[in-house]
TITOR-135700 format. One line per 10 residues: number of its first residue (from 1); their letters; for each residue x, z, y of N, C-alpha, C. Coordinates in Angstrom, 2 decimals, m for minus. Atoms other than C-alpha are relative to their C-alpha. Layout:
// residues N
NUM = A = X Z Y X Z Y X Z Y  ...
***
This chain:
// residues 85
1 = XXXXXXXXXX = m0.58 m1.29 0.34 112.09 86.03 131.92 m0.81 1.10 0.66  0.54 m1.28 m0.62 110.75 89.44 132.44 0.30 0.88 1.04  m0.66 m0.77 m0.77 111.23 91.34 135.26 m0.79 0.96 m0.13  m0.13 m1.66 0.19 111.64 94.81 135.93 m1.83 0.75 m0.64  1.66 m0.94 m0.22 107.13 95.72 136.30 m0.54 m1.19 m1.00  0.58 0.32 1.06 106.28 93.07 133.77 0.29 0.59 m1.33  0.01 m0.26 1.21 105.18 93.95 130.01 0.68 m0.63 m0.27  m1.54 0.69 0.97 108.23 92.98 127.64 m0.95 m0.61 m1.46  0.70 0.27 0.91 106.59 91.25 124.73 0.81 0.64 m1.28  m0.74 m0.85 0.69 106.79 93.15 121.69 0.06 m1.02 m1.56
11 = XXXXXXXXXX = 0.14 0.33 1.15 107.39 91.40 117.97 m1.00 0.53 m0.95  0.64 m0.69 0.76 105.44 92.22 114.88 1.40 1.11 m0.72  m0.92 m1.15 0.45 108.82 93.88 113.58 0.39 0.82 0.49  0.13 m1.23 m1.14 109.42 95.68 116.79 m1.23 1.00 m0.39  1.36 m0.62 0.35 106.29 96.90 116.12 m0.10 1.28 m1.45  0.02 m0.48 1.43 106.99 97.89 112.77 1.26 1.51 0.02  m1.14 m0.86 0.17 110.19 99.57 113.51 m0.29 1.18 0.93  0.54 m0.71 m0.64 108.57 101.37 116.45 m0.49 1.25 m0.72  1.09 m1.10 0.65 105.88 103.21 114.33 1.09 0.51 m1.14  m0.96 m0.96 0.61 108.70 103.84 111.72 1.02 1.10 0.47
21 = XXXXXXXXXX = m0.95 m0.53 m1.01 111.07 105.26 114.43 m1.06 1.42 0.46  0.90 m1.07 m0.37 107.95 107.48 115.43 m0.27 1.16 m0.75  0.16 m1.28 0.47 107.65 109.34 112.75 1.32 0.50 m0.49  m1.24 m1.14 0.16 111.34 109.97 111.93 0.22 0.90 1.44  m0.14 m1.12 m1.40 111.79 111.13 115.50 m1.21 0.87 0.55  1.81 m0.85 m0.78 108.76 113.73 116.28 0.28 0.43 1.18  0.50 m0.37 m1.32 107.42 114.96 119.28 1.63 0.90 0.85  m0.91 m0.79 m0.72 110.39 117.43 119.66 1.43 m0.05 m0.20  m1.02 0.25 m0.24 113.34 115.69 119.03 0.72 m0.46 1.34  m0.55 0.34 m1.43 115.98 115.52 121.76 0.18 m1.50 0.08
31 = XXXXXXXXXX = m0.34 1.04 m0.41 116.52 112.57 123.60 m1.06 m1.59 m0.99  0.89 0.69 0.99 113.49 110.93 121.42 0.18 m1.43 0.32  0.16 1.41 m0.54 112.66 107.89 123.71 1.69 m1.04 m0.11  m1.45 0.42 m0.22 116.38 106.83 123.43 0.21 m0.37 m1.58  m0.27 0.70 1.17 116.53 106.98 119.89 m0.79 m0.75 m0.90  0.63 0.68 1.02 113.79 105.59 119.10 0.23 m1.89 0.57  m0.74 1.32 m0.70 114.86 102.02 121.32 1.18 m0.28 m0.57  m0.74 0.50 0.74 117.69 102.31 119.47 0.08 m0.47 m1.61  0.83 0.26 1.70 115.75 102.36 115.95 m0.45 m1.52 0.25  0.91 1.69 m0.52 113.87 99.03 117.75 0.92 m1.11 m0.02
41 = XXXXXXXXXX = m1.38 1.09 m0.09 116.96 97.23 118.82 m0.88 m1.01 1.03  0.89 0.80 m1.00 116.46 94.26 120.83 0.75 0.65 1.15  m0.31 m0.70 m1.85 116.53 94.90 124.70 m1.02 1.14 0.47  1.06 m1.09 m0.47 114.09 97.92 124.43 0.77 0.95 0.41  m0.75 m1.32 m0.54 114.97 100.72 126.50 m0.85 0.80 m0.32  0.91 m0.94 0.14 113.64 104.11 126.41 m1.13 0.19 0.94  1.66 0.10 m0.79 111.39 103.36 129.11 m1.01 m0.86 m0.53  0.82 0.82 0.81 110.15 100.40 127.16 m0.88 0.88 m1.03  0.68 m0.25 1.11 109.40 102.19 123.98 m0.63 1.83 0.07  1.69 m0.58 m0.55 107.27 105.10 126.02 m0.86 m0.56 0.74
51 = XXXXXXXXXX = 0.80 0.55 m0.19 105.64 103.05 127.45 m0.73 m0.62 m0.80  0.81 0.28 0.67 104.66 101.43 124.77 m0.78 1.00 m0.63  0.99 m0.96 0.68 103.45 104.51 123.14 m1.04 0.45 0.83  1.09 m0.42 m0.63 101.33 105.61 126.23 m0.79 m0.88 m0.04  1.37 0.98 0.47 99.48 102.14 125.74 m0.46 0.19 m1.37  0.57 m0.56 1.14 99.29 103.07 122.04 m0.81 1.05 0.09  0.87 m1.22 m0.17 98.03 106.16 122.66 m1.08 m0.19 0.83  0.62 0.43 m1.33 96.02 104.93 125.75 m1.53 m0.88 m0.86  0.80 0.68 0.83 94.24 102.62 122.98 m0.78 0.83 m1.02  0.47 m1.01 1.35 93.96 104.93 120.03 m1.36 1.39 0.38
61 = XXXXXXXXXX = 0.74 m0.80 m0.52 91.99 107.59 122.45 m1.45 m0.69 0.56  1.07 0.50 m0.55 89.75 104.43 123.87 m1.23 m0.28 m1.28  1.02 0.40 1.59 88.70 103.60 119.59 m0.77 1.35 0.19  0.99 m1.37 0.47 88.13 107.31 118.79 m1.00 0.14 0.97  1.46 0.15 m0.52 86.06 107.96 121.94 m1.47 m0.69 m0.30  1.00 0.74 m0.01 83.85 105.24 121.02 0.29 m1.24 0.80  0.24 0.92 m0.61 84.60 102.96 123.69 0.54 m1.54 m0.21  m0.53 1.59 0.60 86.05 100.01 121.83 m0.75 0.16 m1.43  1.12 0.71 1.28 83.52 98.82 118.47 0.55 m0.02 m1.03  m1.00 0.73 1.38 85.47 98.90 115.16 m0.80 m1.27 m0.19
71 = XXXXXXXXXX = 0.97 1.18 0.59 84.94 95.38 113.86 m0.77 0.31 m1.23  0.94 m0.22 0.42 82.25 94.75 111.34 0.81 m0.90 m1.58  m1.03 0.81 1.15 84.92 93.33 107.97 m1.15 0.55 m0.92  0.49 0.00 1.45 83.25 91.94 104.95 0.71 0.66 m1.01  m0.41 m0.35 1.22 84.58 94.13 102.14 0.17 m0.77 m1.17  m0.14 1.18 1.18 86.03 92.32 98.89 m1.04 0.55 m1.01  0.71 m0.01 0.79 83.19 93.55 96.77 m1.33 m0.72 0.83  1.02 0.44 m0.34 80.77 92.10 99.04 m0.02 m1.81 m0.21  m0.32 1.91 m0.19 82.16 88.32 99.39 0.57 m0.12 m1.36  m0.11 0.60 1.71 83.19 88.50 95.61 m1.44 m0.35 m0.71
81 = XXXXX = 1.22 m0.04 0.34 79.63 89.08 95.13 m1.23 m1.07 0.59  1.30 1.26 m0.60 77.77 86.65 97.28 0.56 m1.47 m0.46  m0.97 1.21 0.92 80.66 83.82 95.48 m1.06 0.19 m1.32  0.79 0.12 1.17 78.44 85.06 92.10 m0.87 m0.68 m0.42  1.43 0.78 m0.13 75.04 83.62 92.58 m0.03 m0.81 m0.85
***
C-alpha cells in the first residue's frame, strides 16, 4: 500500500478522466483541485490530482524545451509502402 510521500499509481482511465476533468474545470474555477478528484473518483484527493498535473506539466515543458527526443514513428504510408515491393 501507498503511503502518505509515495506516488499513487494512476490507471489509463484515471488518466482519461483527469485530462477530461481538466478542461471542464479551467484554471479559474473555484475549488478546481477538489473537483477535479472528484471527476477521477477512486482514492484521488486534490492533492493527488495537482500533483499529478505539476508532473504533467513538469513533462510537457521538458518535450517542448527540447530536452526529451520525440520518438522517430514509421508513418502508415511509409510501412504500407515498403509491404509493396
Amino acid at each position: 500500500m501507498a503511503g502518505p510521500s509515495s506516488p499513487k499509481v494512476w490507471t489509463f482511465e484515471e488518466n482519461k478522466l483527469f485530462e477530461t476533468a481538466l478542461v471542464k474545470y479551467g484554471e479559474n474555477t473555484s475549488n478546481r483541485w477538489q473537483k477535479i478528484a472528484e471527476a477521477v473518483g477512486g482514492n484521488k484527493t486534490a492533492e493527488d490530482v495537482k500533483k499529478h498535473y505539476e508532473l504533467l506539466e513538469h513533462d510537457i515543458n521538458a518535450i517542448v524545451s527540447g530536452k526529451v527526443p520525440l520518438p522517430n514513428y514509421i508513418s502508415n504510408t511509409e510501412s504500407s509502402s515498403e509491404g509493396s515491393n
